[in-house]
Biopython code that builds the backbone (N, CA, C, O; Angstrom):
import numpy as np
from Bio.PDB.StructureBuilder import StructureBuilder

atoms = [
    (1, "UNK", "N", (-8.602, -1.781, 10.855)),
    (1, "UNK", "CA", (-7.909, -2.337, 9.727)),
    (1, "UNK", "C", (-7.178, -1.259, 8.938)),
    (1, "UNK", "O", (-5.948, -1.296, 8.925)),
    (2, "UNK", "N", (-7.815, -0.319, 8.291)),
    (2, "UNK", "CA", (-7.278, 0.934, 7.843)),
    (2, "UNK", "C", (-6.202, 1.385, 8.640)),
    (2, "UNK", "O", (-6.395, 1.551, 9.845)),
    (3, "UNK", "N", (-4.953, 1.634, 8.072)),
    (3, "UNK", "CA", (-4.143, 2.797, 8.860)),
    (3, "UNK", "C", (-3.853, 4.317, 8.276)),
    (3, "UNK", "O", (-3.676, 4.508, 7.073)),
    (4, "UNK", "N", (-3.831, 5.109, 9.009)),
    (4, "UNK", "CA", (-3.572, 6.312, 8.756)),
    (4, "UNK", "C", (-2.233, 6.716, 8.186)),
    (4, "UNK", "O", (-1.346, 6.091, 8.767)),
    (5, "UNK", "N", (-1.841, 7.394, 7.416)),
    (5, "UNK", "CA", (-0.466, 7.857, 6.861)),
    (5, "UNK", "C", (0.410, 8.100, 8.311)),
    (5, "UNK", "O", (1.454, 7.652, 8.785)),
    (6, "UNK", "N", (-0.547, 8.991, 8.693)),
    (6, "UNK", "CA", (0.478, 9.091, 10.108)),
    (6, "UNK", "C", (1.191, 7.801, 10.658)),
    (6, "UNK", "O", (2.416, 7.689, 10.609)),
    (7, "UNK", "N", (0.426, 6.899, 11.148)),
    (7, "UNK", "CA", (0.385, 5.359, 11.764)),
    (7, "UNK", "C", (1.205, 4.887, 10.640)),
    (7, "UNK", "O", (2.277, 4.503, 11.108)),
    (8, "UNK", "N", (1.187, 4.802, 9.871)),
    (8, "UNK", "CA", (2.284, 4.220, 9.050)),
    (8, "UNK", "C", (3.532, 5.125, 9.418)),
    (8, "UNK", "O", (4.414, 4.653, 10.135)),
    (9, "UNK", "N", (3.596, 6.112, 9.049)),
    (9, "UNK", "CA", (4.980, 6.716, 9.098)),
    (9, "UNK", "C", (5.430, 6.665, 10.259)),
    (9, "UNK", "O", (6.651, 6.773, 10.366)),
    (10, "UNK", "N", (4.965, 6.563, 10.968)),
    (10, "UNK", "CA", (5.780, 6.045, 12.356)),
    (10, "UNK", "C", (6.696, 4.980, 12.764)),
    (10, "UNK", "O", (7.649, 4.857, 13.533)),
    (11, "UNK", "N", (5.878, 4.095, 11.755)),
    (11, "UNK", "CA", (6.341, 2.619, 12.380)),
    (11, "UNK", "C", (7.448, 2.629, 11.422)),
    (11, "UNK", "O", (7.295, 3.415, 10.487)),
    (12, "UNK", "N", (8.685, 1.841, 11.437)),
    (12, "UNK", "CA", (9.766, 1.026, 11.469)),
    (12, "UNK", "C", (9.685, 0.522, 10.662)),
    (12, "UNK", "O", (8.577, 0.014, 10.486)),
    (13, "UNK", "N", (10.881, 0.250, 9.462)),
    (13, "UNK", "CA", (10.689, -0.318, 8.179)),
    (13, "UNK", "C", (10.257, -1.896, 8.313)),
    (13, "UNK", "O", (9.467, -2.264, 7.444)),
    (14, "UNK", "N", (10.669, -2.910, 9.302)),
    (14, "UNK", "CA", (10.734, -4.169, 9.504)),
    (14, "UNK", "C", (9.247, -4.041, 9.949)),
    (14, "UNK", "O", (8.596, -5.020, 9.584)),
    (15, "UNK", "N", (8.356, -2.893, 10.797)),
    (15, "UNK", "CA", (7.017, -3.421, 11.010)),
    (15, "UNK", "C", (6.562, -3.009, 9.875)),
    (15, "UNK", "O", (5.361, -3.275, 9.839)),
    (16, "UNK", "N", (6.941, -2.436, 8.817)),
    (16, "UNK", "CA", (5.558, -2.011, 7.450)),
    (16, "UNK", "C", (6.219, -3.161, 6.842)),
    (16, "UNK", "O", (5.465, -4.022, 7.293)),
    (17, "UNK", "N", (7.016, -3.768, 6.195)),
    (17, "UNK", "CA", (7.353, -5.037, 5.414)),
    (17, "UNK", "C", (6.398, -6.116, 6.404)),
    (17, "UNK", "O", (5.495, -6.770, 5.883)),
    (18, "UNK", "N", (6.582, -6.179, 7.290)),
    (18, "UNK", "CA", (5.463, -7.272, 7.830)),
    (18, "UNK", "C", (3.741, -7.092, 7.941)),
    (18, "UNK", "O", (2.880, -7.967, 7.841)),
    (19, "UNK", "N", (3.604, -5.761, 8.163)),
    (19, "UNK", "CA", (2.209, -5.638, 7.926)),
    (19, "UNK", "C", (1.982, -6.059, 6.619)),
    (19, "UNK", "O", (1.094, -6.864, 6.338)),
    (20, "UNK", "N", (3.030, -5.364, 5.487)),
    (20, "UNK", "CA", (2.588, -5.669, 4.017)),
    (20, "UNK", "C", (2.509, -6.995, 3.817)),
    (20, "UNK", "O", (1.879, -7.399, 2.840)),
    (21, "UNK", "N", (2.945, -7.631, 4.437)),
    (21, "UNK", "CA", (3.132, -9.209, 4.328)),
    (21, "UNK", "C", (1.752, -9.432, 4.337)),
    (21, "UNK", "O", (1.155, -9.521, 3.264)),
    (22, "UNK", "N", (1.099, -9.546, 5.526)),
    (22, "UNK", "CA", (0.085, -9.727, 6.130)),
    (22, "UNK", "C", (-1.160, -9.528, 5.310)),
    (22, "UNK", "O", (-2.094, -10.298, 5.085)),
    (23, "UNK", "N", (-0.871, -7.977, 4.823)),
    (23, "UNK", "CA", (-2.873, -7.316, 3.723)),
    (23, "UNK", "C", (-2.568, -8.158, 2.904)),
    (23, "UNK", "O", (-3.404, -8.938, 2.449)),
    (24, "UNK", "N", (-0.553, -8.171, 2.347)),
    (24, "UNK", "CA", (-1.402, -8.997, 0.696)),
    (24, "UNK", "C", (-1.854, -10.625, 1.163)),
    (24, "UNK", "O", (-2.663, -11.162, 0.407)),
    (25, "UNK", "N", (-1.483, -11.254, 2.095)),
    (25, "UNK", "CA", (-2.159, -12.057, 2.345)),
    (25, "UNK", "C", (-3.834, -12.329, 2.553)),
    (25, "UNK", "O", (-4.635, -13.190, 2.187)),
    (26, "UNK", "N", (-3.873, -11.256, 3.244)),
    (26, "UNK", "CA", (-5.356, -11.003, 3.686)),
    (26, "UNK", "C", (-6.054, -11.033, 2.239)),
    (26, "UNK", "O", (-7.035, -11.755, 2.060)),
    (27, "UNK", "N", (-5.565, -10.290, 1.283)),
    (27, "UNK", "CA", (-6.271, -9.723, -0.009)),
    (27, "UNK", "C", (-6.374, -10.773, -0.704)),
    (27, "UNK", "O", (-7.363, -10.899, -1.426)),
    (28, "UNK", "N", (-5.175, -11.983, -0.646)),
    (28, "UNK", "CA", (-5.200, -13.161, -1.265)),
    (28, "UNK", "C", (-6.534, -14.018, -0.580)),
    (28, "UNK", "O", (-7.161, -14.739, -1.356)),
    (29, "UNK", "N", (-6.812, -13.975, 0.324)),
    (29, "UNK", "CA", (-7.806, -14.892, 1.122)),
    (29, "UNK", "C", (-9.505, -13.989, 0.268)),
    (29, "UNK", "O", (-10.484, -14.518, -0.260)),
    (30, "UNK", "N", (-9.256, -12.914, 0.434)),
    (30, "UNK", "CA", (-10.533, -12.082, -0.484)),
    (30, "UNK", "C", (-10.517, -12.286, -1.180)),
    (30, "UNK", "O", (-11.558, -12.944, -1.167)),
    (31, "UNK", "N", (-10.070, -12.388, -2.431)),
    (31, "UNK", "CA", (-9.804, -12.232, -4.133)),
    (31, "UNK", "C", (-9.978, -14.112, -4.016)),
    (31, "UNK", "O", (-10.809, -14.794, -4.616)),
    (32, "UNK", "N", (-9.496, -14.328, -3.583)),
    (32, "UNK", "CA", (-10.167, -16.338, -3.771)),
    (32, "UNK", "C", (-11.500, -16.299, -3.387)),
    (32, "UNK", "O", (-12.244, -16.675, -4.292)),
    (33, "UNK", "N", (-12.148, -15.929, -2.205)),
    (33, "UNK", "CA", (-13.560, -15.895, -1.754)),
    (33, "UNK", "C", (-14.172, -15.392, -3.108)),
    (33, "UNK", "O", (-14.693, -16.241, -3.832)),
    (34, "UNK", "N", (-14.153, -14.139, -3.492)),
    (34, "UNK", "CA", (-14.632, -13.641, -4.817)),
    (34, "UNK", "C", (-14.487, -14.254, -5.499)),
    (34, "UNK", "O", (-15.620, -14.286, -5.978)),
    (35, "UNK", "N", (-13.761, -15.096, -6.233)),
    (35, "UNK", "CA", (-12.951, -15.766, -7.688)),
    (35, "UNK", "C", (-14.383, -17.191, -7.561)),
    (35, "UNK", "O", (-15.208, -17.586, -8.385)),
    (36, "UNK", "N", (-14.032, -17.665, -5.867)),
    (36, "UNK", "CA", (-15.374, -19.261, -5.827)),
    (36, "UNK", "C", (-16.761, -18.327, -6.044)),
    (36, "UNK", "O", (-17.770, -18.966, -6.339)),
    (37, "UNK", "N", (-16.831, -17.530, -5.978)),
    (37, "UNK", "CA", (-18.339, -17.026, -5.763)),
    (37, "UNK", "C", (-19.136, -16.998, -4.517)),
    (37, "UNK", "O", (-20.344, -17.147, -4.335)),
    (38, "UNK", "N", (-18.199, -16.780, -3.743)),
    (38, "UNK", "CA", (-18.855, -16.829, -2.686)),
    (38, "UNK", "C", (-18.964, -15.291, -1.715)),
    (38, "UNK", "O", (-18.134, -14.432, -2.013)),
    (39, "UNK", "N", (-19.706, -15.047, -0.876)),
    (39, "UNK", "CA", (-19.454, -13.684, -0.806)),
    (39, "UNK", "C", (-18.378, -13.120, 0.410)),
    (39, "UNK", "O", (-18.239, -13.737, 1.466)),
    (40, "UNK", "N", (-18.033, -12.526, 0.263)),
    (40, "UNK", "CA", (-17.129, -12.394, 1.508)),
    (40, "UNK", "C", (-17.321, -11.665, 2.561)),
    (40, "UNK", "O", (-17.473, -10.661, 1.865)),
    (41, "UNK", "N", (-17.504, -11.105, 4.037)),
    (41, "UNK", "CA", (-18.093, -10.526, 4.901)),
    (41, "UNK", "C", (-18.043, -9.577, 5.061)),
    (41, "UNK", "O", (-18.868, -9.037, 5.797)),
    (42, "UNK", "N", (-16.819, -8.719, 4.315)),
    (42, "UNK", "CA", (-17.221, -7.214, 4.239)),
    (42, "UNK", "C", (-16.169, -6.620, 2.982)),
    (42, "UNK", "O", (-14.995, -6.250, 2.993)),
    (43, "UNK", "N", (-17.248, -6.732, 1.872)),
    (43, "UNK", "CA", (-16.600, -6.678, 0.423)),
    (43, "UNK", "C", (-15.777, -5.414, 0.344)),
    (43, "UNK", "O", (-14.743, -5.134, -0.263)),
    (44, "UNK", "N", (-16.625, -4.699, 1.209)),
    (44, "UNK", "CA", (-15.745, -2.945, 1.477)),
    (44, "UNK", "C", (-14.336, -3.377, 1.914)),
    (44, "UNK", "O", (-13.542, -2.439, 1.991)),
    (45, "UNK", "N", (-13.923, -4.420, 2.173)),
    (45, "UNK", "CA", (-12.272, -4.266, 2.443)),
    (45, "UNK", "C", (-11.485, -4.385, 1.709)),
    (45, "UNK", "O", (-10.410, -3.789, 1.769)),
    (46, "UNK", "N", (-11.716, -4.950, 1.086)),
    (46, "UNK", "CA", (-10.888, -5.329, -0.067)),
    (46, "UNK", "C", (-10.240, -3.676, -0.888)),
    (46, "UNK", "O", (-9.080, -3.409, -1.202)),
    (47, "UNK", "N", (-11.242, -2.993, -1.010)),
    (47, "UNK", "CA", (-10.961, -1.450, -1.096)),
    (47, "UNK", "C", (-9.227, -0.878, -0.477)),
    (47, "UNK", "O", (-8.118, -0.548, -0.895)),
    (48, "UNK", "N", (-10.192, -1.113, 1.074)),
    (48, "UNK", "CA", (-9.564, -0.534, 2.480)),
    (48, "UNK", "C", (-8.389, -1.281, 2.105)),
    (48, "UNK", "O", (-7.601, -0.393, 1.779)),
    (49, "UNK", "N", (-7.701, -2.585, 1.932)),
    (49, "UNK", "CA", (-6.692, -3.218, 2.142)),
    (49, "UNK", "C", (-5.891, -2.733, 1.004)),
    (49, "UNK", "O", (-4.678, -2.642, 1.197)),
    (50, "UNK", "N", (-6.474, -2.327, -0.428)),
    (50, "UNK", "CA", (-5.512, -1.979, -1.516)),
    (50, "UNK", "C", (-5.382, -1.009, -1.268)),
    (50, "UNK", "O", (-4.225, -0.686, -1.537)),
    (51, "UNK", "N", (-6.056, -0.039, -0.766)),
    (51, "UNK", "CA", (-5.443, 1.627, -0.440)),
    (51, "UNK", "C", (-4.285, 1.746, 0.944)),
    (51, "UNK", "O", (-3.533, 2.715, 1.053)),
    (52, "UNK", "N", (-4.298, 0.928, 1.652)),
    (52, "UNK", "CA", (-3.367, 0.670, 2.944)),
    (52, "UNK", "C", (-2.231, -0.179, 2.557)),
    (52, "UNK", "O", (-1.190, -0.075, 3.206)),
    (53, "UNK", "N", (-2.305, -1.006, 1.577)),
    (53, "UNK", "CA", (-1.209, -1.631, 0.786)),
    (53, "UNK", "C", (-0.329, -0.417, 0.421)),
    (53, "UNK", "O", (0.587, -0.032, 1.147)),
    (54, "UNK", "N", (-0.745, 0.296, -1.024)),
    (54, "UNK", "CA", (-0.519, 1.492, -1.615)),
    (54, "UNK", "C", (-0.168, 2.102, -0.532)),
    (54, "UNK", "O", (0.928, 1.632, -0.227)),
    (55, "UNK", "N", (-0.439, 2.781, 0.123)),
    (55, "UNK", "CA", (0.243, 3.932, 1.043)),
    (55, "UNK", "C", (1.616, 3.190, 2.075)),
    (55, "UNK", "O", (2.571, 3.893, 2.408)),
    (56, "UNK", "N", (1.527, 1.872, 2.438)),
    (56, "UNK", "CA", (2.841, 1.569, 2.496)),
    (56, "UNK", "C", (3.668, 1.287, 2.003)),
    (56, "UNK", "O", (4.681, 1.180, 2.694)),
    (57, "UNK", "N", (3.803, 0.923, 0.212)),
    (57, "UNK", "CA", (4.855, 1.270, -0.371)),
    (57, "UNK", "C", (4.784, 2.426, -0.561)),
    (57, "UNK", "O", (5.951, 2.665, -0.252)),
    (58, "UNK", "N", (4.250, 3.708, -0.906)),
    (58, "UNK", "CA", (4.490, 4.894, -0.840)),
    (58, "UNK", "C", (5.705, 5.195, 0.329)),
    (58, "UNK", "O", (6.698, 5.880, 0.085)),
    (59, "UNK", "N", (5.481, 4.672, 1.393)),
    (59, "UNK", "CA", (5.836, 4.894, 2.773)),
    (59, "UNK", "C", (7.335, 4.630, 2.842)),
    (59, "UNK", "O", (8.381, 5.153, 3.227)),
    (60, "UNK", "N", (6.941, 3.714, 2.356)),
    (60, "UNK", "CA", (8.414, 2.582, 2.268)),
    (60, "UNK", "C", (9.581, 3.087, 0.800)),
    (60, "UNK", "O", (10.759, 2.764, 0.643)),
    (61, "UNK", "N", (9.006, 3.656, 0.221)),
    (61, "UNK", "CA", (9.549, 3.891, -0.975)),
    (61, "UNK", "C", (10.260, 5.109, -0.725)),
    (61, "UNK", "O", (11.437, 5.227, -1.065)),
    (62, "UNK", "N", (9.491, 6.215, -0.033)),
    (62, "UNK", "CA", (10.064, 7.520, 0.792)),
    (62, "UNK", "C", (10.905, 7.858, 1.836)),
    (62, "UNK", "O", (11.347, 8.963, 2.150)),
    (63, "UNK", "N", (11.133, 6.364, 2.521)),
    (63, "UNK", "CA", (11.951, 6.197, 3.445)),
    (63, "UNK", "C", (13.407, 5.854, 2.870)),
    (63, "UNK", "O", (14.482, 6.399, 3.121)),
    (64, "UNK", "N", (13.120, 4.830, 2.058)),
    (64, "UNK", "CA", (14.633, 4.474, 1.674)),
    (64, "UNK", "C", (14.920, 5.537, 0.154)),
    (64, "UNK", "O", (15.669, 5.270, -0.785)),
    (65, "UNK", "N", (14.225, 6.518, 0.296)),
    (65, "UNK", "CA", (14.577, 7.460, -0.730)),
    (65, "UNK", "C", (15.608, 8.519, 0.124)),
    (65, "UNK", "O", (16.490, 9.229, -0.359)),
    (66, "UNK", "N", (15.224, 8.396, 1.478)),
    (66, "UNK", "CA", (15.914, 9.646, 2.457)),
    (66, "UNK", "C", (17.082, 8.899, 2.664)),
    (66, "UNK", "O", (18.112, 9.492, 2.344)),
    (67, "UNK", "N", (17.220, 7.702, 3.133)),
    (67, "UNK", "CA", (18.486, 7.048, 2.992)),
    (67, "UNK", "C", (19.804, 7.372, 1.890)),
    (67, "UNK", "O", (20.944, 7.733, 2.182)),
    (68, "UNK", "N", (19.435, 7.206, 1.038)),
    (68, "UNK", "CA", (20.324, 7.156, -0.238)),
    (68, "UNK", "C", (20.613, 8.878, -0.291)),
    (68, "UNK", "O", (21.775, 9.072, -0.647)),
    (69, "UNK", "N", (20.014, 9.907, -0.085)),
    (69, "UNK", "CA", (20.610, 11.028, -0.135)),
    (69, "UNK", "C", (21.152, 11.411, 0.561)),
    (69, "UNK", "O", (21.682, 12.510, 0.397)),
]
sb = StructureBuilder()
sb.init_structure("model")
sb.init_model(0)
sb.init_chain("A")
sb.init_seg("    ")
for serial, (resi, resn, name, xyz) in enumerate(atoms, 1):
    if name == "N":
        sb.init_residue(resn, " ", resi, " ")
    sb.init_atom(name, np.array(xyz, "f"), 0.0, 1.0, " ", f" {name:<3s}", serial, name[0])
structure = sb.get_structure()
């Protein structure tokens, strides 16, 4: 689930906009499990998914920063 900075910077702006698609979805499906009270199967992700979020807009933000100069 985690990706590495490396693994991100590799990939292609159209595959990190779709992964990002994807965690905040994922995170939406967590953050409701939490919100009913119910527990969710591995609370440690929710972590993992906001720090892998974060590092692909970092990612993404650095890319189209090289563009424009």
């Amino acid at each position: 689930m985690a990706l590495k900075i490396k693994e991100i910077e590799s990939m292609r702006n159209e595959e990190l906009k779709a992964k990002l698609e994807e965690l905040k979805k994922e995170l939406i499906k967590h953050n409701a499990q939490i919100a009913t009270g119910t527990n969710p199967k591995s609370p440690g992700q929710v972590k993992v998914m906001k720090k892998t979020i974060a590092r692909i807009l970092t990612v993404l933000k650095t890319k189209g920063g090289e563009k424009k100069q």
